[in-house]
N, C-alpha and C positions, 0 to 999 in steps of 0.2 A: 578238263571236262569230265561230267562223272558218265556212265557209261550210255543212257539212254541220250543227251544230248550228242555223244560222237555217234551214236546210232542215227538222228534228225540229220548231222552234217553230212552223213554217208548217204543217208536216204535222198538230199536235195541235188549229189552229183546226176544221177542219173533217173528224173523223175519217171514213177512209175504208177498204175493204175488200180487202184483197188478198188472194188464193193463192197459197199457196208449195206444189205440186203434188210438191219433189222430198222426200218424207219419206224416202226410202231413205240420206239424208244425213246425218251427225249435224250440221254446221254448219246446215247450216235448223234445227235444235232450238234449238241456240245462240245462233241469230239471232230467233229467233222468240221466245224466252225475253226477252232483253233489248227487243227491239220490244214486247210485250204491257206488259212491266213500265215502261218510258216511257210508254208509251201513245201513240206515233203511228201506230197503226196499227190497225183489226178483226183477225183474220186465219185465215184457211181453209186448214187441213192435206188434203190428199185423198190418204185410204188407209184403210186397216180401222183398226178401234179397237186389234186385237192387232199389226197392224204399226207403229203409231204409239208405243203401249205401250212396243213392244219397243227400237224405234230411238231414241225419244226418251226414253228410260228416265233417270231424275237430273235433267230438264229441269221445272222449274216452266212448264206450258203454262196454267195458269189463264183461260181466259177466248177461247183458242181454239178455233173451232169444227172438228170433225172429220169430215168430210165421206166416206160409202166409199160408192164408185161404185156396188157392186153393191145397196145397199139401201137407198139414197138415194133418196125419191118423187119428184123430180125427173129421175132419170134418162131413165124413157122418155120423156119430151117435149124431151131434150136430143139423145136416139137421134132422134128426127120431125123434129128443126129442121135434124141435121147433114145428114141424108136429104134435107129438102129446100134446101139450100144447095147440096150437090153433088150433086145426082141426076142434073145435065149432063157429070158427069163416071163417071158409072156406080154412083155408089154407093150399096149396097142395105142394107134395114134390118138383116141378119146384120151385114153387114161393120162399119156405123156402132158397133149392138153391139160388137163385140170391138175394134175401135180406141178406144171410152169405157171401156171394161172395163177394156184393159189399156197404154191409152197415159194416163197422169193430167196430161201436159203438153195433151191434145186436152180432157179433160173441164175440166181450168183454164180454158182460154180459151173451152170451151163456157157455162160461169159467166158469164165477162164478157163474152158475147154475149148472155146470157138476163137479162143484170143483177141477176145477182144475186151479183158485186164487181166492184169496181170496176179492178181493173187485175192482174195477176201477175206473178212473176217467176220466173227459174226460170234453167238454165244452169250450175249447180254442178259436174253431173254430166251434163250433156248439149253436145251442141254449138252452137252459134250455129242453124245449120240445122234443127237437131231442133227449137229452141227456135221459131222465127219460123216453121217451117214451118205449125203449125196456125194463126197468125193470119192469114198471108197468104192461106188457105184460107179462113179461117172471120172474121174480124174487116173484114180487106179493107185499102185505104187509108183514108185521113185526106179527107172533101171539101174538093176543090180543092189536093190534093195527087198527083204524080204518081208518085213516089218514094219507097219507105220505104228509111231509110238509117241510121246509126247512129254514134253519139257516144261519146266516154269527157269526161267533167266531172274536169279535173286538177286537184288542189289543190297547189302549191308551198309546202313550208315555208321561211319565212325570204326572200321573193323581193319586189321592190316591181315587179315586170313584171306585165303583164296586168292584171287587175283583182282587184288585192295577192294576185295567185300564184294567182290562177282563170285556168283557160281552157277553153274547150271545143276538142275534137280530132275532126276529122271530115273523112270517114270513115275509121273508124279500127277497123271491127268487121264491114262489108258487104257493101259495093259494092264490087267488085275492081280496075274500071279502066273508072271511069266518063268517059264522051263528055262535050266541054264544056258541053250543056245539062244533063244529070245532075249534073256538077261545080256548074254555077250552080244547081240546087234543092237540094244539097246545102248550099249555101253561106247560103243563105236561110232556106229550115228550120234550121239550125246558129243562126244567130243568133237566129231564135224564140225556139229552146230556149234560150238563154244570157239573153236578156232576162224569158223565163218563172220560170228555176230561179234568177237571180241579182241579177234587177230593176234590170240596170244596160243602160249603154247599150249593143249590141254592137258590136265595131271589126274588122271581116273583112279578116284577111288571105289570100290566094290563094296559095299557096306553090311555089317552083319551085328548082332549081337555079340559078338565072337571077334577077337584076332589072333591071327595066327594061331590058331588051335586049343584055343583056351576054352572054348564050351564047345561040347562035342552035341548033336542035333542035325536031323535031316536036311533042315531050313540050311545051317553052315553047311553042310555038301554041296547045296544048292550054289551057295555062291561061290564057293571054292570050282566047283566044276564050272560054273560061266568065267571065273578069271581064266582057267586054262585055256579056255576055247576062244575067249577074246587077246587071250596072248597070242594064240597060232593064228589068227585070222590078222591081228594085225600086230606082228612082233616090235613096229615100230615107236609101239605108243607107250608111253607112259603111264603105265596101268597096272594096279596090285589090287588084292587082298586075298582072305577077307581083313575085313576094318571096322573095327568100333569108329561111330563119328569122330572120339575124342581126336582117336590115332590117325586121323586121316589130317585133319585140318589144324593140330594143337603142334609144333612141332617138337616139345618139351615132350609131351606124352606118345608121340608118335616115332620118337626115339626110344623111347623107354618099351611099349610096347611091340613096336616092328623095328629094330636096328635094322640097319641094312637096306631097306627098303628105298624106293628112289619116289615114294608116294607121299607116304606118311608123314604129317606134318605140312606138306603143301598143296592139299590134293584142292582143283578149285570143280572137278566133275563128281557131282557125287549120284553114286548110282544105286540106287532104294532096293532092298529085293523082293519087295511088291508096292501092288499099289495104296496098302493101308500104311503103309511108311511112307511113304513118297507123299502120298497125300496131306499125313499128320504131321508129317517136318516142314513141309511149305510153310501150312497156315501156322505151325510154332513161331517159324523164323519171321514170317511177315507181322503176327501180329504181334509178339513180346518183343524180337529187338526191330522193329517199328522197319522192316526189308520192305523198298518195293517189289512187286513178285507182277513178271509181266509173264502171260501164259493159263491155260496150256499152250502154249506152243507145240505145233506138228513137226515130226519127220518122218521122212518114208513118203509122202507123198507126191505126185508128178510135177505139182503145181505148189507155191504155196498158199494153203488156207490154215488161218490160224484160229482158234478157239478162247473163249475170253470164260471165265468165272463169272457167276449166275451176278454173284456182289462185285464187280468191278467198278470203275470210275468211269468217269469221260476221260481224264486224262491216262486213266488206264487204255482204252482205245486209243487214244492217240498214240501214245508209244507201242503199242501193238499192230496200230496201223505202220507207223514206222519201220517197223522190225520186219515185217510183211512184206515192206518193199524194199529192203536189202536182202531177203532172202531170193527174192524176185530176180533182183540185181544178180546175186551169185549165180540162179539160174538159167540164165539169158546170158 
């Protein structure tokens, strides 16, 4: 099985509950359609019954639940909870009203703060910031996490690199130009996730213009200081650089440029050292050697909500809703 289908068989052990908040989208129909009919997933549309009707009109929804804000008996205790989360920040029981009323990405994650699902996703139609804005407010981080940051899980067709053509890309969706300690929790969490969603072992590579000291550049301190610090923090792991891509994932080149090295050449975590890399190597990999790219994917956060690309699929949703409910799973 290639990796998003063992991801579906893992999601249908233990079903779990997600929101998909953007009904104004016909691909959430589409995607919600094909998830209900697998069955890896609950799942909670939030909008009125005549907008859902409308939007999702030709879509067999069978078995999802529709959720509208304004008549929902759970609303005003979700209006009392946001009230008292941020009251330190001024805010009053009108205002909580009409941001539940009419923001449905705030009442998602209001759900999966009151538990009642288990994680959402959302970003079709919204942007990264819109999307993560209400967890950060409202879910928080992750205990004993410093940093929420965010992932793309690349599948390569036809590739025997990485872990047979998985890799995880981080950060590749967030954090814009993260400091070497950000870079090393970055680099940590990344590998969580990859050993969480893929149950293999992870091989971190730290990625630079640069190997082993071959261009000298403040940027190469940069990552040479985040290896040090993600070594002391977690000695156990399988993690070097810095590393030219070649040398991280080639293992001809990654012999010749890092000997020695217990990364190079098999590394399947690669870790961007900002976000104009992380971001230009995704859509490289996805759209020249034709990589599914599911993500952003979150971590660092209490619950999981996951973040979808503005151009995604429906069937991009569907495996994100998937993946959403094995992270769910891990969390529970």
């Amino acid at each position: 099985m290639g990796f998003i289908d063992e991801i579906k068989a893992r999601a249908k052990q233990d079903i779990k509950t997600i929101v998909l908040p953007e009904t104004e989208d016909e691909r959430t129909y589409k995607a919600a359609e094909a998830v209900l009919k697998e069955g890896t997933a609950k799942l909670i549309l939030v909008g009125s019954k005549e907008e859902v009707e409308k939007n999702g009109a030709g879509y067999d929804l069978t078995g999802a639940v529709i959720v509208d804000p304004s008549t929902c008996e759970k609303t005003e205790s979700y209006i009392a909870k946001l009230v008292e989360l941020r009251q330190k920040k001024g805010m009053t029981e009108e205002q909580a009203r009409e941001l539940l009323l009419s923001n449905y990405l705030y009442y998602g994650v209001m759900m999966v703060k009151m538990g009642d699902a288990d994680g959402m996703v959302s970003g079709a139609c919204h942007s990264t910031a819109d999307t993560l804005r209400p967890c950060l407010q409202i879910l928080k981080t992750k205990p004993g996490t410093k940093l929420v940051s965010a992932f793309f899980v690349m599948v390569v067709p036809n590739c025997d690199m990485g872990a047979d053509g998985t890799f995880i890309f981080g950060d590749s969706g967030l954090e814009q130009n993260p400091d070497p300690e950000k870079l090393a929790n970055i680099a940590i969490s990344s590998a969580d996730s990859f050993k969480a969603l893929t149950g293999k072992e992870p091989i971190v590579a730290m990625l630079s213009h640069s190997t082993k000291g071959s261009a000298k550049h403040a940027d190469v301190d940069k990552v040479v200081e985040a290896t040090r610090i993600a070594k002391e923090m977690a000695p156990e792991l399988k993690l070097d650089g810095e590393l030219q891509l070649d040398a991280a994932i080639v293992p001809e080149v990654g012999q010749s440029k890092a000997p020695g090295s217990p990364v190079a050449g098999y590394a399947n975590v690669l870790i961007f050292p900002d976000l104009d890399a992380g971001n230009i190597g995704y859509k490289l990999a996805q759209r020249l050697a034709k990589a599914e790219a599911y993500g952003p994917l979150t971590q660092g956060i209490a619950a999981p909500v996951n973040d979808l690309s503005r151009g995604c699929s429906a069937e991009d949703i569907e495996g994100v809703v998937a993946i959403t409910a094995v992270q769910a799973q891990a969390q529970s």
